[in-house]
N, C-alpha and C positions, 0 to 999 in steps of 0.2 A: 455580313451585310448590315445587321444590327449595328456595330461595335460603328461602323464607317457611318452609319446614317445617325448616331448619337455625336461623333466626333463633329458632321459638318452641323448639328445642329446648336455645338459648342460653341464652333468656329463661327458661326453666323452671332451670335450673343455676343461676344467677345468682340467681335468686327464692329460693331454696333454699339457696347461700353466706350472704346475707342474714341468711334466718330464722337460719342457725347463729350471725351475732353477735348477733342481735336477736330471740330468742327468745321474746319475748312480741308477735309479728308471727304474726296469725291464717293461717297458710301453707295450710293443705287451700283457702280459701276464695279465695287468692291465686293456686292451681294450676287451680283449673276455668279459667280466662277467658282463660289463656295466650295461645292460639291466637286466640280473638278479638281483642286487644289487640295480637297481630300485623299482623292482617290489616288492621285499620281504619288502623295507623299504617304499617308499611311497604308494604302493600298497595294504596295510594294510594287509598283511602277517602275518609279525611279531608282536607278544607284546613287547613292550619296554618303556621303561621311559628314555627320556635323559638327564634329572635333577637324575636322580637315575643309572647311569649303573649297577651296580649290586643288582638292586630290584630284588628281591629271583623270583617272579612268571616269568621274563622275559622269551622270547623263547633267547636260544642259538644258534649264528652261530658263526662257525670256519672255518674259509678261512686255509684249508690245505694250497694251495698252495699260501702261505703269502706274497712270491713276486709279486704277482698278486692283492695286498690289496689295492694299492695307492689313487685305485678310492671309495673304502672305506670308507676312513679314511674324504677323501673329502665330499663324503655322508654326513658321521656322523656328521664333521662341521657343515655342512647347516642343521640339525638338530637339533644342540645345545648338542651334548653333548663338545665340546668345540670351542673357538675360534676360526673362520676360517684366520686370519689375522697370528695365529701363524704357518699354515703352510711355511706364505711365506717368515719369518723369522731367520736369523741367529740363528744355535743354537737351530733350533725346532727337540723336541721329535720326531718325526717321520723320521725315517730313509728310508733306502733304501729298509726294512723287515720288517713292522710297529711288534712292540708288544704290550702285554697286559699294560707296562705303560698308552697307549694311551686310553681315556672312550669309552666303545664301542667294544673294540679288547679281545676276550674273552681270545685266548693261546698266548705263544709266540713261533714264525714259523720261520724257514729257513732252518732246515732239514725236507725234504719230507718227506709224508706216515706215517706220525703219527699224523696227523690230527682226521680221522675217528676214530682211539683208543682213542682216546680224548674223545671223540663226544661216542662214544658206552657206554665209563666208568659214563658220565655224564648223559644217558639217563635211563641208569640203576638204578643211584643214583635218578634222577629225580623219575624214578617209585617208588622204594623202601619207597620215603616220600610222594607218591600218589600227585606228584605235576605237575597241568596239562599241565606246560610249554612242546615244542617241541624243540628238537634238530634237526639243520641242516648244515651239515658239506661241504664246495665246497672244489672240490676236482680233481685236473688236470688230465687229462688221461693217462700221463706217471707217476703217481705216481701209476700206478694200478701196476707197475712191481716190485712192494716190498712187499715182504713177508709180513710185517705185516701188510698190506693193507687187504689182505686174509683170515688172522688170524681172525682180524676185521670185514672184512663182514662173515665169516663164525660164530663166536660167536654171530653177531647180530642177524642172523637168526635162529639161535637154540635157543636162550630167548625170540626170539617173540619179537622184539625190536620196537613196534608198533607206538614211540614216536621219532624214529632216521630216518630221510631223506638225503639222498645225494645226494644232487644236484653232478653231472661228467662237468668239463667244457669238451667237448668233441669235443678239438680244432685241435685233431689230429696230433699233433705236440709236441715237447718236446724241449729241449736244444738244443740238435744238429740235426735234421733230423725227419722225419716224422715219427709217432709213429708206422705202419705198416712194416715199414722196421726195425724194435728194434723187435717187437713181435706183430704180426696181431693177435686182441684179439676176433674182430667184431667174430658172431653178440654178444656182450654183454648182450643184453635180456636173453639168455640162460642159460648165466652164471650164473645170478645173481639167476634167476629164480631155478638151481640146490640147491642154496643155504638158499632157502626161502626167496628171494625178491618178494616183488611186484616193476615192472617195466614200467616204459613208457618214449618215445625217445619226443624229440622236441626243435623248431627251439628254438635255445637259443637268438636271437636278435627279433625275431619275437615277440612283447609284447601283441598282439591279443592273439598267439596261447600258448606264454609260461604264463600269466599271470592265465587263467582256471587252468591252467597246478599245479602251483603253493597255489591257492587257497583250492585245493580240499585236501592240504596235513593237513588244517584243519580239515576237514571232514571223513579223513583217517578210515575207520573203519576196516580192515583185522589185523590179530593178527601176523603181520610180519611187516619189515623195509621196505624203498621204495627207489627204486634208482629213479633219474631225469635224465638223459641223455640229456644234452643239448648239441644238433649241434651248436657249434660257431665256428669264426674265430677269430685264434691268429692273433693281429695288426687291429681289424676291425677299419673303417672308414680312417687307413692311407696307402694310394698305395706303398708307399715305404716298409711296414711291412704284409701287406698282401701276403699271398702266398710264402715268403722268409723262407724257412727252419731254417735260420739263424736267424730269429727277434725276438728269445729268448734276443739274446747279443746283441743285434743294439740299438744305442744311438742316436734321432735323430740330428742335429746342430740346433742352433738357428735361421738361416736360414731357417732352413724345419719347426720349432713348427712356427716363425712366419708367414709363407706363410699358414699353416695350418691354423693358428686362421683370417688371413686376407681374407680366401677365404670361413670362413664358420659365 
């Protein structure tokens, strides 16, 4: 738990150096999922090979919400599936909306809510070839206001879609203003639960409590999908993006990334 709480505390600084060259990199949206994007990759979650990105048995994840990838893409670096020196390069593949160009980025993202149909089509295929890989789709909570989000969870629970997880970054917040004031959906358990989910909520920074959380979705034995609901905060560990309804669109200055990286 150490080792994992020092890596997402890397990941977070490193996410963060980033935005300061690449400042039109949506950062509040890149900091909630930190700790999840820990725990699934060094956590031993996931199967994967980073010499092979597309080895057939790997488990698949699909960051819906793709502007929210940056710290991703950094993971995957320090993993080797390529070069970390080319993010900080003129001219590097990785934009503001990473895609599947990039080893490791399974779709290519920046219109919402079409993630999980992704992730539903792929778990289905996956069954169909009896192949024991797992699908897990992140997925921001203002994306739950699109229709084919619904479509999505309601077909997965009618096929028993026992190999499809979604992780909800559930940061409560959206683009412009807090997701409750757009359409109050809480409690979400019920919802999913009419639809044949199995469900369960948890601290999404907390790597004690979200890390069992995550493990057990190996284990998974119910003949239905699973939602994650993880509590985070949009902009966590920066004062200026926490709590600001607005730090969808907030860019920080070079001044604020280096007083950040100077004082941690």
């Amino acid at each position: 738990m150490k080792y994992l709480k020092q890596k997402a505390e890397c990941l977070r600084k490193e996410t963060i150096r980033f935005h300061g060259k690449a400042p039109g990199t949506r950062l509040a949206s890149s900091l909630s999922d930190v700790e999840i994007f820990t725990c699934l990759y060094y956590g031993g979650i996931l199967n994967f090979k980073s010499d092979e990105p597309h080895w057939d048995n790997r488990d698949r994840l699909i960051v819906s919400k793709a502007h929210g990838a940056i710290s991703l893409c950094i993971l995957l670096a320090e993993l080797g599936f390529f070069n970390l020196k080319t993010l900080y390069q003129a001219g590097s593949q990785i934009g503001d909306i990473p895609d599947c160009s990039i080893p490791g980025i399974e779709i290519n993202g920046g219109s919402l809510g079409h993630g999980l149909g992704i992730g539903v089509g792929m778990a289905l295929g996956l069954r169909a070839k009896k192949n024991p890989a797992i699908v897990v789709v992140i997925m921001g909570d203002g994306e739950l206001y699109e229709g084919a989000v619904w479509e999505s969870i309601m077909f997965a629970g009618h096929h028993r879609l026992n190999n499809l997880f979604l992780i909800l970054d559930n940061n409560q917040m959206s683009m412009l203003d807090y997701c409750k004031n757009t359409i109050d959906l809480e409690p979400l358990e019920k919802i999913f639960e009419l639809f044949q989910w199995d469900t369960v909520r948890v601290d999404g920074h907390d790597i004690n409590a979200l890390l069992p959380v995550l493990r057990s979705m190996k284990h998974h034995t119910a003949c239905k999908p699973k939602a994650i609901i993880a509590e985070t905060v949009k902009g966590k560990g920066v004062k200026q993006l926490e709590g600001n309804p607005l730090c969808h669109i907030i860019s920080l200055s070079h001044d604020d990334v280096d007083n950040y990286l100077m004082s941690t």
